[in-house]
C-alpha positions as protocol buffer text, in pm:
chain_id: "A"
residue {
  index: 1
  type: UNK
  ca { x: 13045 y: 15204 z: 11313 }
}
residue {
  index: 2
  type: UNK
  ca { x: 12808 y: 15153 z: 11037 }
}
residue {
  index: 3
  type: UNK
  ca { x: 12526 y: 14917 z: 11224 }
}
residue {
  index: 4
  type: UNK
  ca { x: 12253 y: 14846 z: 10954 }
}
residue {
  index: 5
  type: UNK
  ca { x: 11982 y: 14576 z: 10948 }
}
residue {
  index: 6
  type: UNK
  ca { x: 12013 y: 14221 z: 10779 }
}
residue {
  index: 7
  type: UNK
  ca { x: 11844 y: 13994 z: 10616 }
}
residue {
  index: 8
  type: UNK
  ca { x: 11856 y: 13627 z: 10785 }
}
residue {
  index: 9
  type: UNK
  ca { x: 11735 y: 13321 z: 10648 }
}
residue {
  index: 10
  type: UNK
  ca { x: 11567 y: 13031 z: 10881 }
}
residue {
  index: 11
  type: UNK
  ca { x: 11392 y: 12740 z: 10749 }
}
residue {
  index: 12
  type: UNK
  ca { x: 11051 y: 12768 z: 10785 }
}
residue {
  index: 13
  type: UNK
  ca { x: 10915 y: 12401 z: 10820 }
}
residue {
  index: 14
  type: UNK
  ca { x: 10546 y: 12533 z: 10748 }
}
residue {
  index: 15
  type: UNK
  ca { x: 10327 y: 12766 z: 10705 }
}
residue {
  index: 16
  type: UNK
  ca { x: 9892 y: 12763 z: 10785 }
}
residue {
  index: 17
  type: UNK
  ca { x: 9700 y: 13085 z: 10719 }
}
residue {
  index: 18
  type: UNK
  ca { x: 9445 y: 13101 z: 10987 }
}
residue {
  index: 19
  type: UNK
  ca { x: 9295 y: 13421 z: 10910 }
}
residue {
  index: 20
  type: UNK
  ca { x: 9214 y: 13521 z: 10593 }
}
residue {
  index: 21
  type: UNK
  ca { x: 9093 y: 13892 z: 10572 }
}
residue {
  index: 22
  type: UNK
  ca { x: 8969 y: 14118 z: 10314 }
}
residue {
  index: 23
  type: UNK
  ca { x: 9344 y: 14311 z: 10309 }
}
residue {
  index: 24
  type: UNK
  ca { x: 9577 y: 14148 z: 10498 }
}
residue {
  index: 25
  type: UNK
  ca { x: 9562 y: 13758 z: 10647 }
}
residue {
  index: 26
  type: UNK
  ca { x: 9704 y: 13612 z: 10947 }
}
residue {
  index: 27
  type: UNK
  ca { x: 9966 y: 13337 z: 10936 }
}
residue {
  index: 28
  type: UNK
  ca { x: 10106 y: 13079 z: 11169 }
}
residue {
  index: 29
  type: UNK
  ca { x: 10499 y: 12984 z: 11061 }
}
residue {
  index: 30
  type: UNK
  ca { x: 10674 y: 12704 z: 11213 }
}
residue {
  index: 31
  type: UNK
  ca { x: 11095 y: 12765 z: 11163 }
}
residue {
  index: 32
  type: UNK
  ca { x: 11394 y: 12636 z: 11252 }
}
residue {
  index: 33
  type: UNK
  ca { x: 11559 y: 12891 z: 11467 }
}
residue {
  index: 34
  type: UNK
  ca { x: 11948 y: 12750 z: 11626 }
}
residue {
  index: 35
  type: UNK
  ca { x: 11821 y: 12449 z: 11792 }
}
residue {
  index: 36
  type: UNK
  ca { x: 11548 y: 12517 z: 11875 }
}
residue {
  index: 37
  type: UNK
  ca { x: 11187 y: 12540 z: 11640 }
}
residue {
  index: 38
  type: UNK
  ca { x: 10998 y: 12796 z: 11719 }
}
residue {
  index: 39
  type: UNK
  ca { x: 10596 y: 12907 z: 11626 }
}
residue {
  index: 40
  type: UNK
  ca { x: 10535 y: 13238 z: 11516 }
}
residue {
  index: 41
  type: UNK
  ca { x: 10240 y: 13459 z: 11452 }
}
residue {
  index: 42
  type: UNK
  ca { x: 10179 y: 13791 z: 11235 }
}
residue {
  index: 43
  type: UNK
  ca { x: 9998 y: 13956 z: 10963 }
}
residue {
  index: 44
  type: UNK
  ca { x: 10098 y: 13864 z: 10619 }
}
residue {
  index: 45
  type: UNK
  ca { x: 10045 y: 14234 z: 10483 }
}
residue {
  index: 46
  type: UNK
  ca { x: 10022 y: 14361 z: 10118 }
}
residue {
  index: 47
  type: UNK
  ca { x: 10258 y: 14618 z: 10186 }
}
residue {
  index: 48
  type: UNK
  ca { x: 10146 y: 15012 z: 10167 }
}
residue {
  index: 49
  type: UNK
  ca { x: 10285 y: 15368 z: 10070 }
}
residue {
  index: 50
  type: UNK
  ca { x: 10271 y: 15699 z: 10219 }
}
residue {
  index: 51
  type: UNK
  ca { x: 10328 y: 16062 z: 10074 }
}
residue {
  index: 52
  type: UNK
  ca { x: 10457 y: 16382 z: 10242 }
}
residue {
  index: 53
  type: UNK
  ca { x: 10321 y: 16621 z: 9989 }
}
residue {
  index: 54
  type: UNK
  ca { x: 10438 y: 16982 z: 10077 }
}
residue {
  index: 55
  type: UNK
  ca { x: 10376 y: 17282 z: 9864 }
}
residue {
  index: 56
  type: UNK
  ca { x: 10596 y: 17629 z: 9792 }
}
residue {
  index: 57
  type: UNK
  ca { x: 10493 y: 17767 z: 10133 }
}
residue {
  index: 58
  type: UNK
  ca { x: 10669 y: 17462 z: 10329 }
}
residue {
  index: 59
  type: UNK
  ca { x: 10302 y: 17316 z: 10418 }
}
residue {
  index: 60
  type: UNK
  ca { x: 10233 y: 16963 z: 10478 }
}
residue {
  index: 61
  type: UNK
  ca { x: 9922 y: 16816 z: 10373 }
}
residue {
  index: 62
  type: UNK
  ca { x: 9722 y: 16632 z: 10678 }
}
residue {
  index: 63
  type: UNK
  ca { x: 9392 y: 16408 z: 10624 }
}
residue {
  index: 64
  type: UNK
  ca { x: 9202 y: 16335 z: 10936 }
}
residue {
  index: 65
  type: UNK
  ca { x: 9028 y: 16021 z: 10883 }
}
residue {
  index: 66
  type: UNK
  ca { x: 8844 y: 15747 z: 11120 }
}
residue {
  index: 67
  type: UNK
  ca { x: 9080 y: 15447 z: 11224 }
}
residue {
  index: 68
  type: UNK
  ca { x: 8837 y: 15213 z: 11376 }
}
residue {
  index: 69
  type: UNK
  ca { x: 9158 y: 14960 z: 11528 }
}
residue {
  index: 70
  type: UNK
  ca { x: 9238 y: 15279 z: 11794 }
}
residue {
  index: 71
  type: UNK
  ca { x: 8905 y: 15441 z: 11780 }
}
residue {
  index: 72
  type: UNK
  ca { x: 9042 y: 15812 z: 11685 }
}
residue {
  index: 73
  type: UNK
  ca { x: 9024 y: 16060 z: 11320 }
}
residue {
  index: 74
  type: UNK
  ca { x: 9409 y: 16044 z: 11349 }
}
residue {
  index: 75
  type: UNK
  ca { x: 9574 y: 16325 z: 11142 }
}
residue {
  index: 76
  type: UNK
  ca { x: 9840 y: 16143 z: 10895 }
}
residue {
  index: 77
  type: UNK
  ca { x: 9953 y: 16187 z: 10556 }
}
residue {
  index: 78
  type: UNK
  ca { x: 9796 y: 16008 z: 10238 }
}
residue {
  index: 79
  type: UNK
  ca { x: 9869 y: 15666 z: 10207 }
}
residue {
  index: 80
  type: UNK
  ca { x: 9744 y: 15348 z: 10079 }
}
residue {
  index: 81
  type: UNK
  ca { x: 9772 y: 14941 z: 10014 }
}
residue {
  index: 82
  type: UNK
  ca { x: 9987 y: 14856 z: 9756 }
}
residue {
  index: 83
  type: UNK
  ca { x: 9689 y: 14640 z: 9668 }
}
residue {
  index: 84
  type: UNK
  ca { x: 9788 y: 14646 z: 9266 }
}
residue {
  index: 85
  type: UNK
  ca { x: 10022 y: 14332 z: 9154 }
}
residue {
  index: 86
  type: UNK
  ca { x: 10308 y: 14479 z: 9003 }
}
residue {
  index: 87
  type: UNK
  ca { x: 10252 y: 14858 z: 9062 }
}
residue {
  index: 88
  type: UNK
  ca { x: 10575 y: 15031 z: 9130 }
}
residue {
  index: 89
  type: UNK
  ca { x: 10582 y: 15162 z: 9477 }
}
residue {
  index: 90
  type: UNK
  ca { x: 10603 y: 15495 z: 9376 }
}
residue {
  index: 91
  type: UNK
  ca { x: 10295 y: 15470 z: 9133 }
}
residue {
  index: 92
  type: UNK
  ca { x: 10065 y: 15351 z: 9415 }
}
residue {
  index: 93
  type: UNK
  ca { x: 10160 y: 15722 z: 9601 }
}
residue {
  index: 94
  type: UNK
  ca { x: 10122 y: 15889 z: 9312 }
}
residue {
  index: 95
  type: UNK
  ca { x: 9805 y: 15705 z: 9264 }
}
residue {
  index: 96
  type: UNK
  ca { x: 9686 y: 15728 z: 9638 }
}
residue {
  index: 97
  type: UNK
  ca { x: 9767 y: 16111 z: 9631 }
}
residue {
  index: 98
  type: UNK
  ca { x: 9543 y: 16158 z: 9339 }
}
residue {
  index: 99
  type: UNK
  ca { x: 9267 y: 15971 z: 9515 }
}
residue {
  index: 100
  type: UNK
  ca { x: 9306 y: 16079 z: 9884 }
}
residue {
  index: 101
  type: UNK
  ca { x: 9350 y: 16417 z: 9829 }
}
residue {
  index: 102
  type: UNK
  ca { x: 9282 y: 16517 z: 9451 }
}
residue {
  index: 103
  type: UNK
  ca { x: 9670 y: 16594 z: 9406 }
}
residue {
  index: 104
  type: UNK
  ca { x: 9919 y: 16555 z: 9160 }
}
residue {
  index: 105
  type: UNK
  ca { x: 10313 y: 16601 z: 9191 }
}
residue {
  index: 106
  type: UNK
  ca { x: 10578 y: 16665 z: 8959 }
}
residue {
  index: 107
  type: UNK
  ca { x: 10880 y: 16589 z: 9191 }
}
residue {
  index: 108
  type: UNK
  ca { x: 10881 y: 16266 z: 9344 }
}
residue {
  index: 109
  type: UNK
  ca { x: 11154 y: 16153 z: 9612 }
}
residue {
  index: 110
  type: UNK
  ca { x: 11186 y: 15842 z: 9789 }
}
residue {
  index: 111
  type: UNK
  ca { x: 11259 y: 15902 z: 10182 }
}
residue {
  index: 112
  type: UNK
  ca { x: 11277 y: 15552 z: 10313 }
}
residue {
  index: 113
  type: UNK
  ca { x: 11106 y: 15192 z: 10331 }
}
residue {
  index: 114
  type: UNK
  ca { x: 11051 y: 15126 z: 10632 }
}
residue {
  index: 115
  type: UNK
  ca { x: 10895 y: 14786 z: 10872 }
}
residue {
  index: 116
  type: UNK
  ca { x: 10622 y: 14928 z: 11085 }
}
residue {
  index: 117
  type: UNK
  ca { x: 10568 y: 14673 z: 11384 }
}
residue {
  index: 118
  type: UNK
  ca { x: 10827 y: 14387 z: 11271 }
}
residue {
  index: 119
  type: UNK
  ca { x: 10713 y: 14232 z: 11577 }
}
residue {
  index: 120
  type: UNK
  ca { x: 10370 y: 14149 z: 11444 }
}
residue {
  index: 121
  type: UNK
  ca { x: 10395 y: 14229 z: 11057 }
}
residue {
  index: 122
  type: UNK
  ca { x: 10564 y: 14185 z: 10745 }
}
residue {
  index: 123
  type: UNK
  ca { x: 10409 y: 14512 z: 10635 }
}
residue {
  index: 124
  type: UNK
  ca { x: 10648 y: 14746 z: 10474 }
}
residue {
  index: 125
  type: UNK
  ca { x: 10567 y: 15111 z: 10388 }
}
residue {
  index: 126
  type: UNK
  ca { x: 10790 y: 15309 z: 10175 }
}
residue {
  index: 127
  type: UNK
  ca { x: 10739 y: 15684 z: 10203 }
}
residue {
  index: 128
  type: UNK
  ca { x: 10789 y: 15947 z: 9948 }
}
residue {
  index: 129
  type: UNK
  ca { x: 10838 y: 16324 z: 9945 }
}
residue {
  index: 130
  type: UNK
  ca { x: 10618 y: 16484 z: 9691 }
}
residue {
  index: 131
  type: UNK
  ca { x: 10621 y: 16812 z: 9586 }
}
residue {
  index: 132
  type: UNK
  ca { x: 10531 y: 17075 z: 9247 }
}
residue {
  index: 133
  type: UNK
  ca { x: 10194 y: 16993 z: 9379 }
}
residue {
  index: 134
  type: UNK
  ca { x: 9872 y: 17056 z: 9144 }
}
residue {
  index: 135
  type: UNK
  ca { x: 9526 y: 16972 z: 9167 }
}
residue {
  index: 136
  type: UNK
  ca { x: 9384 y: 16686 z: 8950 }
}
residue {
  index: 137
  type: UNK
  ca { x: 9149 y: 16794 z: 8717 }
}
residue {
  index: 138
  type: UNK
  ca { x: 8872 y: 16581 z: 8854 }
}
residue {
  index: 139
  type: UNK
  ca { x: 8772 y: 16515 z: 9225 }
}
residue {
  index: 140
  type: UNK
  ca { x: 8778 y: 16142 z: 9342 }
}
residue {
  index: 141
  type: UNK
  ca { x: 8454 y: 16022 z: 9454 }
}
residue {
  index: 142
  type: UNK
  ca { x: 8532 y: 15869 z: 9818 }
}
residue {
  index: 143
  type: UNK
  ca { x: 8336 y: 15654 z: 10048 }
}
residue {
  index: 144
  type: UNK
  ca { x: 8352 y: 15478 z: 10394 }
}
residue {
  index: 145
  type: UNK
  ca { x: 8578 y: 15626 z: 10638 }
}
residue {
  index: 146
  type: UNK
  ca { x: 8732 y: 15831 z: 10308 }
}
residue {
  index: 147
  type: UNK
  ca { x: 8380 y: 16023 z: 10273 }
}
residue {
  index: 148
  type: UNK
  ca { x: 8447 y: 16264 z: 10542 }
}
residue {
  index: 149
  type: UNK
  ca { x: 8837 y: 16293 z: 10506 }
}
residue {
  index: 150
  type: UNK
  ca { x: 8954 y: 16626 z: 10671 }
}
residue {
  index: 151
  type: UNK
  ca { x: 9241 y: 16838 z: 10444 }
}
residue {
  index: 152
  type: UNK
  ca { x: 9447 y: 17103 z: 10623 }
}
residue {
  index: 153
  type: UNK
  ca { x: 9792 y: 17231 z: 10528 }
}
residue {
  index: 154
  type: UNK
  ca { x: 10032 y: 17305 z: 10823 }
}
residue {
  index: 155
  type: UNK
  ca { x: 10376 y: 17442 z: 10851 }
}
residue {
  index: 156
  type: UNK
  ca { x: 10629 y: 17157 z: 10792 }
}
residue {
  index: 157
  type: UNK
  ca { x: 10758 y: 17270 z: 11159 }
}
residue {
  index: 158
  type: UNK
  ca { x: 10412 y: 17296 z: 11325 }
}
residue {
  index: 159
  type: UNK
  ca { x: 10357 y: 16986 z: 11208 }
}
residue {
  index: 160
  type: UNK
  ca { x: 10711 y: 16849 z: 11376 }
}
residue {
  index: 161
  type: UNK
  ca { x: 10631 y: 17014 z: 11671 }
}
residue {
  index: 162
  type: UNK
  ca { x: 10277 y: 16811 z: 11687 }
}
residue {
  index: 163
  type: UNK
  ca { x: 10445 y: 16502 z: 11677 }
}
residue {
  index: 164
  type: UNK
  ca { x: 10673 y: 16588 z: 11931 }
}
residue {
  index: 165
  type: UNK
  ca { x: 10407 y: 16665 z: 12177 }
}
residue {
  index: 166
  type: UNK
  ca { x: 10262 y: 16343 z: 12111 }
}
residue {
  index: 167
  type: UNK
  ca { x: 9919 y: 16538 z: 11941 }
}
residue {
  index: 168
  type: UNK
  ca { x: 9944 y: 16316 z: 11646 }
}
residue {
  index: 169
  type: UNK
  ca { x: 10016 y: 15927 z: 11737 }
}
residue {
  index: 170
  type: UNK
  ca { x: 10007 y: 15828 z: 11364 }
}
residue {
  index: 171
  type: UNK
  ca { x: 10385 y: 15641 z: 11335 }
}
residue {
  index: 172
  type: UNK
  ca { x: 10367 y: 15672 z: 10909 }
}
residue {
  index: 173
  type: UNK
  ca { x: 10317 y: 16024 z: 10996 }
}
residue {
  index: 174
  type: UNK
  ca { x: 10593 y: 16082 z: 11226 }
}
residue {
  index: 175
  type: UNK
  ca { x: 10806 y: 15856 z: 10989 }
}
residue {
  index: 176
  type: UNK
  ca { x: 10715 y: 16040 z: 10714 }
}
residue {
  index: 177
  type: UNK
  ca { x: 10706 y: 16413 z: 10829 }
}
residue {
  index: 178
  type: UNK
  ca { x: 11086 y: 16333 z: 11025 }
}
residue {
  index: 179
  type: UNK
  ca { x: 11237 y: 16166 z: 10732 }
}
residue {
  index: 180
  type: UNK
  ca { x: 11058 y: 16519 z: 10489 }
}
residue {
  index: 181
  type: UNK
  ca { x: 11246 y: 16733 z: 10743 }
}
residue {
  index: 182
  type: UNK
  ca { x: 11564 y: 16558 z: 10754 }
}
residue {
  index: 183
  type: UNK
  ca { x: 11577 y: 16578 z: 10343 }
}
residue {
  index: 184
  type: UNK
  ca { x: 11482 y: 16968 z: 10352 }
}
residue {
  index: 185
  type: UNK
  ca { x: 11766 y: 17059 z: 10579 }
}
């Protein structure tokens, strides 16, 4: 059986923003659901991408970074808002490699788009697996949380095995570092 998701179509009767945020905003919509209309809250999101970068030695690059909504430095892999009208998905990684971690790739593979908390969001990520890794010729100046952005490179299966035990909680992370081990096979 080849179950997939679909796309369905209600009528949404109207919409109010009733948050608007820097990034993302939060929305009320009203829709026609069967019979019945129904009221529905989430974050209207901007969308974001996320990079797996792994070099010849089957490493995975890992920031650690402050994440003030669950009060941890999470270890995950570079990502970023698609925050730039227009931008290819796949530019924004290449883009938020270059200025999360001062790489480059030359191969670039698309592992997956994928809804993070459909329950709450319309955020999608999509993830990519980059690799022929090279540093940029500049460094990228970083502030904020970014300023004090950890870099390690782990095994791809250490990393797996992290995730596993439940030592890194980051969900683009898992995504990302499953869906990189699922290609490599």
């Amino acid at each position: 059986m080849d179950l997939r998701d679909e796309p369905f179509d209600v009528e949404v009767v109207d919409t109010q923003t009733g948050y608007t945020g820097h990034v993302w905003d939060v929305v009320e919509d009203r829709f026609r659901y069967g019979d019945a209309e129904l009221v529905r809250h989430y974050v209207d999101h901007p969308g974001a991408v996320a990079v797996v970068a792994i070099d010849d030695e089957r490493r995975v690059l890992l920031l650690q970074q402050y994440r003030h909504p669950i009060q941890a430095r999470d270890w995950e892999i570079p990502a970023g808002l698609r925050d730039v009208p227009g931008e290819p998905a796949v530019e924004t990684a290449k883009r938020e490699l270059a200025e999360e971690a001062d790489l480059t790739a030359r191969e670039w593979e698309p592992l997956g788009r994928f809804a993070l908390t459909p329950g709450g969001s319309n955020e999608h990520i999509d993830v990519f697996l980059a690799t022929g890794l090279a540093a940029t010729e500049e460094p990228f100046p970083r502030d904020a949380e970014e300023a004090d952005i950890r870099v390690e490179w782990l095994p791809l299966d250490d990393a797996l095995a992290a995730v596993r035990a439940g030592r890194f909680v980051n969900a683009t992370t898992a995504l990302g570092l499953l869906s990189a081990a699922d290609r490599l096979r």
